[in-house]
C-alpha positions as CSV (number, residue, x, y, z in Angstrom):
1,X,34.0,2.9,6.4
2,X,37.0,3.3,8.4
3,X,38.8,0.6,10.7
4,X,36.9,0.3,13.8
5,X,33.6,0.1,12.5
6,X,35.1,-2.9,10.6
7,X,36.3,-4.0,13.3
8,X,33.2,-3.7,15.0
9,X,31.1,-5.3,12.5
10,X,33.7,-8.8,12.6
11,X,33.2,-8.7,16.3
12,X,29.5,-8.3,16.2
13,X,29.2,-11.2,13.6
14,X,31.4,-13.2,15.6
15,X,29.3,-12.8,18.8
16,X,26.3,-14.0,16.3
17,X,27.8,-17.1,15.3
18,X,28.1,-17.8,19.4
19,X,24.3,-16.9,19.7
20,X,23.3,-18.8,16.6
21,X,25.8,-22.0,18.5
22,X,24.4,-21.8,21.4
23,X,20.7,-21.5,20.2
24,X,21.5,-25.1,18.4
25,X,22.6,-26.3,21.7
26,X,19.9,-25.4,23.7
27,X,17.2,-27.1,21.0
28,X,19.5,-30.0,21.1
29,X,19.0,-29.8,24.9
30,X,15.4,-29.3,24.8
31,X,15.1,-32.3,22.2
32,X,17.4,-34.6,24.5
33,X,14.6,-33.7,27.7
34,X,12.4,-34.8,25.9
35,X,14.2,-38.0,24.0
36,X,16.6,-38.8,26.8
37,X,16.9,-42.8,25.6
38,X,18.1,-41.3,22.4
39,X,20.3,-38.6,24.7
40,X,21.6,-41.2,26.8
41,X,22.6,-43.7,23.4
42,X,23.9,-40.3,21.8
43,X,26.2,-39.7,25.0
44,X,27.8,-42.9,24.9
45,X,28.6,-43.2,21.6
46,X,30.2,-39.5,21.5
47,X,32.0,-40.5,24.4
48,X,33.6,-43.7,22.5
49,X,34.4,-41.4,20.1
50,X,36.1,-39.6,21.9
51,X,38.0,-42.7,23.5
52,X,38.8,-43.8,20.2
53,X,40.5,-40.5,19.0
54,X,42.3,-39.8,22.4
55,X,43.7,-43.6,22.0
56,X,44.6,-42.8,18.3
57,X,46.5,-39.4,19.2
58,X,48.4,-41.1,22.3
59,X,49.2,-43.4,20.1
60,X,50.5,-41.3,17.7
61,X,52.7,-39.4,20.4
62,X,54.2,-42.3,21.6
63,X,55.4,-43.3,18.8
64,X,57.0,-40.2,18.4
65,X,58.5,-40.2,22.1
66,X,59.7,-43.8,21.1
67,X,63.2,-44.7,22.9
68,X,62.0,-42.5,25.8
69,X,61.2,-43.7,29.0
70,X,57.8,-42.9,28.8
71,X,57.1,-44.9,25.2
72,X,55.7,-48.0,27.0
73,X,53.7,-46.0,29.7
74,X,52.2,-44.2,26.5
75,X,51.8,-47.0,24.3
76,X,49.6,-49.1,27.5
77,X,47.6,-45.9,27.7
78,X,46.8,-45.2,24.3
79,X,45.6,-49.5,23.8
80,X,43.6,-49.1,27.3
81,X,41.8,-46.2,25.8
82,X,41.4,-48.0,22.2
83,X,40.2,-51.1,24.1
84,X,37.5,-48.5,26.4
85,X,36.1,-46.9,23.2
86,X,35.6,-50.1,21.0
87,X,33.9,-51.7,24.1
88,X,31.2,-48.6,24.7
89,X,30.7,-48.4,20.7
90,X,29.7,-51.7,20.6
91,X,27.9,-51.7,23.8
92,X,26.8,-48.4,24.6
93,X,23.6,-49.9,26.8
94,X,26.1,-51.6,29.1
95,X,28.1,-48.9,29.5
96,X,25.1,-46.6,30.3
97,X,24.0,-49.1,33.0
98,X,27.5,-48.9,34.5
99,X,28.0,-45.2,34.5
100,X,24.6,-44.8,36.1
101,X,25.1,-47.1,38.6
102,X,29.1,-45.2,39.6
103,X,27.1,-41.8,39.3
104,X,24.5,-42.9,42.0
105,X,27.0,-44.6,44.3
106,X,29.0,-40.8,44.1
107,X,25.5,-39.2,45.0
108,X,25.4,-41.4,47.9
109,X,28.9,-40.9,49.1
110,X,28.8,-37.5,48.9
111,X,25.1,-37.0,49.9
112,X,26.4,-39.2,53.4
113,X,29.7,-37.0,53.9
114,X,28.5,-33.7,53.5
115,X,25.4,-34.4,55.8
116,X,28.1,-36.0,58.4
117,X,30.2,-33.0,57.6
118,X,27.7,-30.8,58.3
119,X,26.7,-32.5,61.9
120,X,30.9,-32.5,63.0
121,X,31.6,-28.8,61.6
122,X,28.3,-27.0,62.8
123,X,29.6,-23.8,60.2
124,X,27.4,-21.0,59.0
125,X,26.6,-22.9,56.2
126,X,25.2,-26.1,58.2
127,X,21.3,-25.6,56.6
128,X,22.5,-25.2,52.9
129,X,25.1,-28.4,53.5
130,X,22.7,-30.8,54.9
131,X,20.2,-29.4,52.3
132,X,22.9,-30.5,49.7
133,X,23.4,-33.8,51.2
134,X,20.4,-34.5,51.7
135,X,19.4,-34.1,48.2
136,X,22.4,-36.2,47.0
137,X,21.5,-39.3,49.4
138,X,18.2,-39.1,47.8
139,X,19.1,-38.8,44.4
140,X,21.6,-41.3,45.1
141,X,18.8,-43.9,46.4
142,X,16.5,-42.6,43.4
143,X,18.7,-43.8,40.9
144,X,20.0,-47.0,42.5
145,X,16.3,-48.5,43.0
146,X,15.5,-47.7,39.6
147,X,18.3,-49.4,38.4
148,X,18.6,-50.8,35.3
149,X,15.8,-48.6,33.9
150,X,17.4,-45.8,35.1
151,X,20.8,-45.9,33.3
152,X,17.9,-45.4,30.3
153,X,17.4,-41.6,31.3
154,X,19.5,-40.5,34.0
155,X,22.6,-39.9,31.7
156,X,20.7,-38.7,28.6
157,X,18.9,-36.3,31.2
158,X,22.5,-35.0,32.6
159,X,23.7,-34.6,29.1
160,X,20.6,-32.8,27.6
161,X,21.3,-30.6,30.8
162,X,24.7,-29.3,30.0
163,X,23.9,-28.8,26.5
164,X,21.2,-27.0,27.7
165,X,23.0,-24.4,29.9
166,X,26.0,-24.3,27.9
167,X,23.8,-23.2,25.3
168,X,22.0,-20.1,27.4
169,X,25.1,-19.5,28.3
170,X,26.9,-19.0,24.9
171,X,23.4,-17.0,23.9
172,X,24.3,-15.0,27.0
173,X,27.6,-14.2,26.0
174,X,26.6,-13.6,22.1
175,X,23.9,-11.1,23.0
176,X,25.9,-9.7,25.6
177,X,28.7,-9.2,23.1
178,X,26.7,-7.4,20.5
179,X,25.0,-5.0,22.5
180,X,28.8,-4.0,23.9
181,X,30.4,-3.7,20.3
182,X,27.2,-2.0,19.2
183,X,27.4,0.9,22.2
184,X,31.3,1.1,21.8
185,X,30.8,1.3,17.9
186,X,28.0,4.5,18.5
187,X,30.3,6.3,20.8
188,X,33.3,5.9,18.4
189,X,31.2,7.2,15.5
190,X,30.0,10.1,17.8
191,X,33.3,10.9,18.7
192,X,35.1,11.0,15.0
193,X,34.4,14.3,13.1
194,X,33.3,14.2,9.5
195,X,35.5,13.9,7.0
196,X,34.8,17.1,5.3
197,X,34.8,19.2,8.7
198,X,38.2,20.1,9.3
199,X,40.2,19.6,12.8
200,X,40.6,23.1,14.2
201,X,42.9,23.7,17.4
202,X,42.5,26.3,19.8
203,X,45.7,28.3,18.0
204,X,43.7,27.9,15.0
205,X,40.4,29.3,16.6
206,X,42.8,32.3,18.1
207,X,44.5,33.5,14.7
């Protein structure tokens, strides 16, 4: 076996492993579409996880940037985001029914300035902005009339999503990656003479 075929074959496994991640991600998405209480809990706790260990490293750094101007500055940020992740750990409904409620007031905003965007510009693209405006103010007002209930599946939903897509997307890329190394690896063994078959020039071929 020589060195690019190895090569080849690390490459190609690699590009599995992203397949075989994002075909996990994509049933996890699927799953979440169909569970999306469960999605929504799952979010918040993952993101006062996250909280948690971002508060934990700041920490960390600011007490290595101690007698610097910026120790205190670190020090407040690192406790705010300690304080942020103890508080959606232990009250992860809360915090859903907060984030819902910011998300839909940013579909309204922007649903209402792109639609008035649209009416001052007049551009090209006027349909497809007030289309897109259109749809946020609606999904804006969808959300905020269902509210509470709604912070019960509008986040889990918009989670499942992205695990979703980010899954296809890392099949995409996986598949992708093996059919490349796979063509590249065919024409590099097409290409490379036989061991046993000697290399002949064309002085070789004269004498």
């Amino acid at each position: 076996m020589n060195e690019s075929t190895a090569e080849g074959r690390k490459l190609s496994r690699s590009f599995g492993w992203l397949a075989l991640l994002g075909t996990l991600l994509v049933v996890a998405g699927v799953i979440g579409l169909v569970y999306t209480g469960v999605a929504t809990l799952t979010s918040m706790l993952l993101f006062g996880w996250l909280l948690l260990v971002g508060g934990l490293v700041g920490l960390l750094h600011a007490i290595e940037s101690r007698g610097t101007n910026y120790f205190w500055l670190g020090v407040v940020v690192a406790a705010l985001n300690l304080a942020a992740g103890v508080v959606v750990i232990k009250h992860p409904e809360g915090t859903a029914e907060a984030l819902t409620m910011f998300a839909a007031l940013l579909f309204l905003t922007g649903g209402v300035f792109r639609l008035a965007g649209s009416v001052v510009v007049r551009g090209p693209q006027m349909g497809w902005t007030l289309l897109q405006g259109a749809f946020g103010l609606l999904l804006g007002l969808l959300v905020l009339f269902d509210w509470p209930h709604s912070s019960l599946y509008v986040l889990g939903c918009f989670f499942s999503l992205a695990l979703l897509f980010d899954g296809l997307g890392l099949i995409a890329i996986g598949v992708g990656g093996r059919r490349i190394v796979s063509m590249v690896s065919e024409r590099l063994d097409e290409a490379t003479p036989p061991p046993d078959e000697p290399i002949t020039s064309p002085e070789d071929e004269r004498k």
